[in-house]
C-alpha positions as a printed Julia matrix, in Angstrom:
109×3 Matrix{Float64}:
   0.0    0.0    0.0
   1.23   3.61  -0.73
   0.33   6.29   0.92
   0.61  10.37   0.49
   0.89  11.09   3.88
   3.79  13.61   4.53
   5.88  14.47   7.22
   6.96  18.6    7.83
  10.5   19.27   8.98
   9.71  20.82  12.4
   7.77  17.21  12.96
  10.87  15.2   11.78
  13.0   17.58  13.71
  11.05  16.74  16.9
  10.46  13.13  16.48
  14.27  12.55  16.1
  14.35  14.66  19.57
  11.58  12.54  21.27
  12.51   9.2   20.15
  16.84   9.89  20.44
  15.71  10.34  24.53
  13.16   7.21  24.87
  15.48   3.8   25.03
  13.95   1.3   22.67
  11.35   3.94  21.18
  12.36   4.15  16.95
   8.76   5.99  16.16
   6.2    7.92  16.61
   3.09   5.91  16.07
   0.03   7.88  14.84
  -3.79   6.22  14.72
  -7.35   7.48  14.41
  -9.67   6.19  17.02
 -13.79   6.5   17.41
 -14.47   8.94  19.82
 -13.2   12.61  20.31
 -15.78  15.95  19.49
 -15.87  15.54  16.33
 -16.36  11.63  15.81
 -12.89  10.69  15.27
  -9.46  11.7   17.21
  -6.03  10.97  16.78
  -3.17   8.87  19.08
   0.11   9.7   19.28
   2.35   7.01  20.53
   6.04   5.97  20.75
   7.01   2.54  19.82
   9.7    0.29  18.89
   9.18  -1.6   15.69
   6.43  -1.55  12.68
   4.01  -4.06  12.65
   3.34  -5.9    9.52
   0.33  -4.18   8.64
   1.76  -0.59   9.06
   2.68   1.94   6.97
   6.26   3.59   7.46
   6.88   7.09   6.77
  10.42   8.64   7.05
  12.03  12.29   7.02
  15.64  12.45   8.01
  16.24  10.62  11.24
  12.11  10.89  11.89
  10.03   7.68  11.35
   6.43   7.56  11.64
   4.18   4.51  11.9
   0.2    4.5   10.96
  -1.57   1.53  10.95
  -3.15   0.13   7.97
  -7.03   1.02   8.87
  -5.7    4.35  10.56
  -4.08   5.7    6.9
  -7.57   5.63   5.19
  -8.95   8.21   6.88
  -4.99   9.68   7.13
  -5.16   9.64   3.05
  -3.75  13.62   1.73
  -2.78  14.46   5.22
   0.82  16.41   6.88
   1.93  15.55   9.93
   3.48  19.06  11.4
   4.37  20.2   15.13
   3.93  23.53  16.4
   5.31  25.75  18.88
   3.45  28.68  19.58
   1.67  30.74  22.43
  -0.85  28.1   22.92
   1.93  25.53  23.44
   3.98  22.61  21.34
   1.86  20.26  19.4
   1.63  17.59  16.73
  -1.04  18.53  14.47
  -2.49  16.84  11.55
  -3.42  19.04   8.79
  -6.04  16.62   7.26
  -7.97  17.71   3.67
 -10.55  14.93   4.16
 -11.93  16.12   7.64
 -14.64  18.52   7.15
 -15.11  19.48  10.54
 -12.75  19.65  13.79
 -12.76  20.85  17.07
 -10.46  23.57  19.04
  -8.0   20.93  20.44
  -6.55  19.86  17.12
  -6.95  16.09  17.43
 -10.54  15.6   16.98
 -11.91  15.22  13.54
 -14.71  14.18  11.3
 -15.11  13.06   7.43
């Protein structure tokens, strides 16, 4: 399976940071769950090792895991992290949602 998700340099950047400081972390794992304001949020996880069913993205020294069922609804999407007055996130700048809430990680299609 391919996939057009992308990764932004100030989210490689930062997952090199994260995972360089967690022993036996190699990735930031990313998913979409049922549930959140707007009928679908997503998880951010470390991890150590791609499942068979996952889909790898890389950027530099970054690696970024989404899970098979996860990447259809991830389909189009950036993965970016932000620092700004509101605080340091990983946000998902997704064109399929058509609604989201305030926090950033709730979504719906």
């Amino acid at each position: 399976m391919t996939t057009d998700v992308t990764l932004s340099e100030s989210a490689a950047k930062r997952i090199a940071q994260i995972v360089s400081a967690e022993a036996g972390k190699q990735a930031l794992r990313v998913s979409v769950e049922g549930g959140g304001c707007s009928g679908f949020s997503y998880k951010f996880d470390l991890d150590g090792a791609p499942t068979d069913d996952d889909i790898v993205i890389s950027r530099g020294n970054a690696k970024v895991l989404i899970d098979s069922m996860s990447i259809v609804y991830m389909a189009g999407s950036e993965i970016d992290f932000v620092d700004n007055l509101l605080g340091q996130s990983f946000q998902i700048k997704n064109p399929n949602a058509v609604a989201s809430c305030g926090c950033g990680t709730s979504f719906s299609i």
